[in-house]
C-alpha positions in Angstrom: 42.3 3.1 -44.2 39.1 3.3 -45.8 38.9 2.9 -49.9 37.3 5.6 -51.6 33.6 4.1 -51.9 34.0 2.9 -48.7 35.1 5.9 -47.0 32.0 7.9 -48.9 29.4 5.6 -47.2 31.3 6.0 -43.7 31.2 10.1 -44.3 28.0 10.2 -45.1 26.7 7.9 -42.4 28.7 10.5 -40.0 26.7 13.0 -41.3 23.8 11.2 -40.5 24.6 11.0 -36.8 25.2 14.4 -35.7 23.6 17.7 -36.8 27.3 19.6 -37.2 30.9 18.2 -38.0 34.2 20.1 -38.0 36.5 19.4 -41.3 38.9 18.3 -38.8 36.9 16.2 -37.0 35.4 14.1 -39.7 39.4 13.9 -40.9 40.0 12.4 -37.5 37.0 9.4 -37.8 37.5 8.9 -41.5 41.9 8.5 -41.3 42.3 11.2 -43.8 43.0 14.9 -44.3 40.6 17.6 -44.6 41.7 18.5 -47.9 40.0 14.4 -48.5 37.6 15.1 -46.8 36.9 18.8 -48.8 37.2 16.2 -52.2 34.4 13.5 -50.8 32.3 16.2 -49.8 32.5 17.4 -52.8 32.0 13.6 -54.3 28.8 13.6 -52.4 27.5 16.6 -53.6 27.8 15.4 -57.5 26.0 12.3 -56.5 23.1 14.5 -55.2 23.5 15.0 -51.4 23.3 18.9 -49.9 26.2 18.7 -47.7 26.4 22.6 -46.5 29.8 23.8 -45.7 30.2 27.1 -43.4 33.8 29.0 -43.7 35.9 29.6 -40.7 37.9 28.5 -37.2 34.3 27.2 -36.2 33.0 26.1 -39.4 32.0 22.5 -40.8 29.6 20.6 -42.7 25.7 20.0 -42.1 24.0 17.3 -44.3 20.4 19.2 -45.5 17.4 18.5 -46.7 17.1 17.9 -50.2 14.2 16.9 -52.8 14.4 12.8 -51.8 15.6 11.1 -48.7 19.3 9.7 -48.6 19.6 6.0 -47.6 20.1 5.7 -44.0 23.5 4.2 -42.9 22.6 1.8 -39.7 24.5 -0.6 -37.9 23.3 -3.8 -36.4 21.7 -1.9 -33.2 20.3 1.0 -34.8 18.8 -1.2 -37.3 16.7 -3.2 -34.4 15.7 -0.6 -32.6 14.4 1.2 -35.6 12.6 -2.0 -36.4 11.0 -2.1 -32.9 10.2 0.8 -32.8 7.8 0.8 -35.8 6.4 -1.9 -34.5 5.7 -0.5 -31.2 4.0 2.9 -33.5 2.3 0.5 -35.1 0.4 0.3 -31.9 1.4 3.6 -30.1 -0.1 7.1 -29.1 1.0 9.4 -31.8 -1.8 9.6 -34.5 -1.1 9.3 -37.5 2.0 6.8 -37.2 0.0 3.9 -37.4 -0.4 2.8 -41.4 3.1 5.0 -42.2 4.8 2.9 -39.3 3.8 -0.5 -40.9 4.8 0.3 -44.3 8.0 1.3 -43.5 8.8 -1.7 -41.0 7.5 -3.7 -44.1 10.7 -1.7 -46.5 13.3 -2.4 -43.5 12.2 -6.2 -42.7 12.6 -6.9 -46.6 16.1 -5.8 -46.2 17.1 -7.0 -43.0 20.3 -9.5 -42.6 19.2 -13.0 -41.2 20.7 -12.3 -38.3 19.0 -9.1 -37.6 15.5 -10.3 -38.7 15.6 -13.0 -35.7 16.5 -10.2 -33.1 13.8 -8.6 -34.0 11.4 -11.1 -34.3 12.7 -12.5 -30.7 11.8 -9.2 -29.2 8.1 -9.0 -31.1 7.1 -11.8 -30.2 8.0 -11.3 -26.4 6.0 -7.9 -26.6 2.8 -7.6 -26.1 0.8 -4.1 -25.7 -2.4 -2.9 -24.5 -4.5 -0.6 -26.8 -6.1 2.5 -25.0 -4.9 4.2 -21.9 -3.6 7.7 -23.3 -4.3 10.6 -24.9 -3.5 10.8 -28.4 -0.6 13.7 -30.0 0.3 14.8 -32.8 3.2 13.6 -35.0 4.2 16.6 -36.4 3.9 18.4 -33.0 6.1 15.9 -31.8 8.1 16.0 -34.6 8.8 19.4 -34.5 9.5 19.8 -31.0 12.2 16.7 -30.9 14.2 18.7 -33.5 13.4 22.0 -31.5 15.6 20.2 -28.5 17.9 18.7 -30.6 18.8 22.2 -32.2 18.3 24.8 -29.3 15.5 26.3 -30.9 12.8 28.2 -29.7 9.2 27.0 -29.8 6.2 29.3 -29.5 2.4 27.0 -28.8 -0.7 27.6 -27.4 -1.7 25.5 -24.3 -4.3 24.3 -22.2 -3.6 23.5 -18.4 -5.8 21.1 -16.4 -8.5 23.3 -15.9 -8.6 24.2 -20.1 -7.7 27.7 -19.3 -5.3 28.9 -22.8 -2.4 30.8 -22.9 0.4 31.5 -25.5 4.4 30.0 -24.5 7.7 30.8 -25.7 9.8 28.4 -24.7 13.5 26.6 -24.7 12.9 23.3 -25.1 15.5 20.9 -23.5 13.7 17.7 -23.5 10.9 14.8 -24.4 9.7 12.5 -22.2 7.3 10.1 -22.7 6.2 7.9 -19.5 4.4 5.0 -21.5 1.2 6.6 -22.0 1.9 10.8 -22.1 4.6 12.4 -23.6 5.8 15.9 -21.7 8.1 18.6 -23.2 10.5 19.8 -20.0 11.5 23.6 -21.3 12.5 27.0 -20.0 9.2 29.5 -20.0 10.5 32.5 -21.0 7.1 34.4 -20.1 7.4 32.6 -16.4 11.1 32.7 -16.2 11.2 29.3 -14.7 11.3 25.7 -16.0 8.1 24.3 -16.7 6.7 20.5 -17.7 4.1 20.4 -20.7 1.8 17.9 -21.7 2.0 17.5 -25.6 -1.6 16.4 -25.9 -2.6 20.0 -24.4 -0.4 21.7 -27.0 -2.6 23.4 -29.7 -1.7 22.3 -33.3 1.8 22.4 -34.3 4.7 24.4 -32.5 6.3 27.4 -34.5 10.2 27.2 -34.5 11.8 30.5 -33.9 15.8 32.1 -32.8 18.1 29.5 -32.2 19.1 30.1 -27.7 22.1 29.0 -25.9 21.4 25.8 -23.7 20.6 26.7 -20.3 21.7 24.7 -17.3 19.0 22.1 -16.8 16.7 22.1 -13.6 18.3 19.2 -12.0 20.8 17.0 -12.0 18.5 13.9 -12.3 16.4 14.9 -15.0 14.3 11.4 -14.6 13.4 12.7 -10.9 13.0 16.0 -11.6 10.3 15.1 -14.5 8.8 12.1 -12.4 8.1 15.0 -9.8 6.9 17.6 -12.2 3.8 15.4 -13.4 2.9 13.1 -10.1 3.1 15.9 -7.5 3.4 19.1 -8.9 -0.3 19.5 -10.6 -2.4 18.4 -7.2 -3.7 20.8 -5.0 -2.4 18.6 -2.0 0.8 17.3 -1.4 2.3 14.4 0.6 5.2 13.4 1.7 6.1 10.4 3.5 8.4 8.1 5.4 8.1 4.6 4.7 9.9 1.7 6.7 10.7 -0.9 3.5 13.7 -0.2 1.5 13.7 2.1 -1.9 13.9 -0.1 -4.5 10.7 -2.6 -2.9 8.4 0.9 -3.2 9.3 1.9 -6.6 8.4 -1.4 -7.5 5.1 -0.7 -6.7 4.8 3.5 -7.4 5.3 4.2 -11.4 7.0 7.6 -11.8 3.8 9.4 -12.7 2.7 8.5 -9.4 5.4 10.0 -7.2 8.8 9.9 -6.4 10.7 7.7 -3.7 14.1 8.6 -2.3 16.0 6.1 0.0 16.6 7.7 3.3 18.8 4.3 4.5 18.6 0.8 3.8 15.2 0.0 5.8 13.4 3.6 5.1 12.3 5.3 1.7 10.7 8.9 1.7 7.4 9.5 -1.0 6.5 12.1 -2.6 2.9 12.5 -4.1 0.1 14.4 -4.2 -3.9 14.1 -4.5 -6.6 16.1 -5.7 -9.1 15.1 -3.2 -7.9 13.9 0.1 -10.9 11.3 0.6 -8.8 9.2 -1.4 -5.7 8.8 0.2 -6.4 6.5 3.1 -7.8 3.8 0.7 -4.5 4.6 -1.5 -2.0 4.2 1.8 -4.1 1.0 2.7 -3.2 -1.4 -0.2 -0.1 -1.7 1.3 1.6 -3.7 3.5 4.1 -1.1 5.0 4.3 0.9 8.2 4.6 5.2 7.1 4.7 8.2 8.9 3.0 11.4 6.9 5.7 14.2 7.3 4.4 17.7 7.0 0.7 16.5 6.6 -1.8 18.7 4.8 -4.6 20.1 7.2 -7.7 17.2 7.8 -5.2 14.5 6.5 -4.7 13.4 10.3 -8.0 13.5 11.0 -9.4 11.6 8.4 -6.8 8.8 8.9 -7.6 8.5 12.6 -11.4 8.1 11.8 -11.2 5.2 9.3 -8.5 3.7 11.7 -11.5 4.2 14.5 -14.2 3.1 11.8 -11.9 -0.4 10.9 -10.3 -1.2 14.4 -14.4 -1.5 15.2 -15.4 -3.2 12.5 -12.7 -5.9 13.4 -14.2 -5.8 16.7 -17.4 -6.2 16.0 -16.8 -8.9 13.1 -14.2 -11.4 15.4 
């Protein structure tokens, strides 16, 4: 049983975690009644906090926004991932994050337990990053679309595809992913009734929030793959697929996500699938590696083009031995 102070700090900290709480279900974490839990949010509210309550068999309480930020209630792993994380902003794609990032690593550090401060100062000094790479987005776009997932609400953006061509979206966003060096939005396009993968970067200023939607299913069990195929496939005018004789796990090791995906087909064999733009490129691509393939479903001159460098090296050999 938590004392009264005690059990404020716990019930706001709850608060903290999750958008919406049933009275019964905060009664339930905090070992109390909801008639306490009525009185503490009540004790909260005197001490400045807008806790918002809504009546009824589905109602609960919402902490808002008010006119100065609470203090955040963290335990010991929230703390150090907060912690590297600023320090990985400090040094990340999202403009503007850089100066805010190291002041407010400087407030947490200064308040960090001894214990904490070493974990994070373990994993710093193990990480090391290399500037460039990425396009740059927006905070507040990204900002504003994390809470748009986190809330089912609709966003409405302008964006550019590949080719800069601009056209206004309403969307349902379901989720952010960022892949190291681009962050995508994966949402339902209500205009194209069909899921659809959007580049940040090529959003246009700051998405509008709009009616609050019902989640839909998502478009695949395995988001990861589903997203990993989206942006390394998906955009290219030509796509591959093919069977390679080394196991799974050995080819990821060597294709990031953005690149394409690989499934296992059985212990010995994995399946690829990629795309290019130009298909010059992809016998110098398939070269670097070490591994027999077979192209499944081959895009027309693919075949042909292989079979001439194969000619054009097979005689070089030849001619060099």
């Amino acid at each position: 049983m938590y004392g009264t102070s005690e059990r404020l700090l716990r019930l706001l900290s709850l608060l903290q975690a999750r958008r919406d709480w049933p009275g019964p279900d905060l009664a339930d974490r905090l070992g109390v009644d909801v008639r306490t839990v009525r009185r503490d949010v009540e004790r909260l509210r005197g001490l400045g906090y807008p806790v918002h309550a809504t009546p009824g068999v589905a109602g609960g309480y919402r902490l808002g926004a008010g006119a100065a930020l609470p203090p955040l209630l963290l335990d010991d792993d929230e703390a150090v991932a907060v912690a590297v994380g600023l320090r990985t902003a400090a040094n990340g794609t999202v403009s503007g994050l850089e100066e805010t990032s190291v002041r407010a690593l400087a407030k947490l550090e200064q308040v960090l337990p001894a214990r904490l401060r070493h974990r994070v100062s373990a994993v710093g000094s193990a990480m090391l990053q290399l500037g460039g790479g990425g396009p740059v987005v927006d905070a507040e776009a990204l900002t504003v679309a994390a809470a748009a997932c986190r809330d089912h609400e609709r966003l409405r953006f302008s964006y550019a595809n590949h080719t800069g061509t601009v056209t206004d979206r309403d969307v349902e966003p379901l989720r952010l992913v960022c892949t190291g060096r681009r962050w995508y939005l994966v949402a339902y396009d209500l205009g194209r009734e069909a899921w659809r993968t959007f580049r940040v970067d090529r959003i246009g200023g700051v998405p509008r929030p709009g009616f609050r939607f019902t989640p839909r299913e998502p478009p695949a069990d395995d988001l990861a793959a589903y997203v990993s195929r989206q942006i390394s496939a998906a955009p290219y005018a030509h796509q591959l697929t093919l069977r390679v004789s080394v196991p799974a796990d050995v080819l990821a090791a060597r294709v990031p996500p953005t690149v394409g995906v690989v499934e296992p087909v059985d212990e010995h064999t994995c399946r690829l699938r990629t795309g290019s733009h130009q298909l010059e490129t992809v016998p110098f691509y398939l070269a670097q590696w070490d591994y027999d393939f077979v192209v499944e479903d081959p895009p027309p001159g693919l075949l042909d083009r292989l079979a001439r460098i194969a000619d054009r090296f097979t005689a070089a050999a030849a001619a060099s031995g």
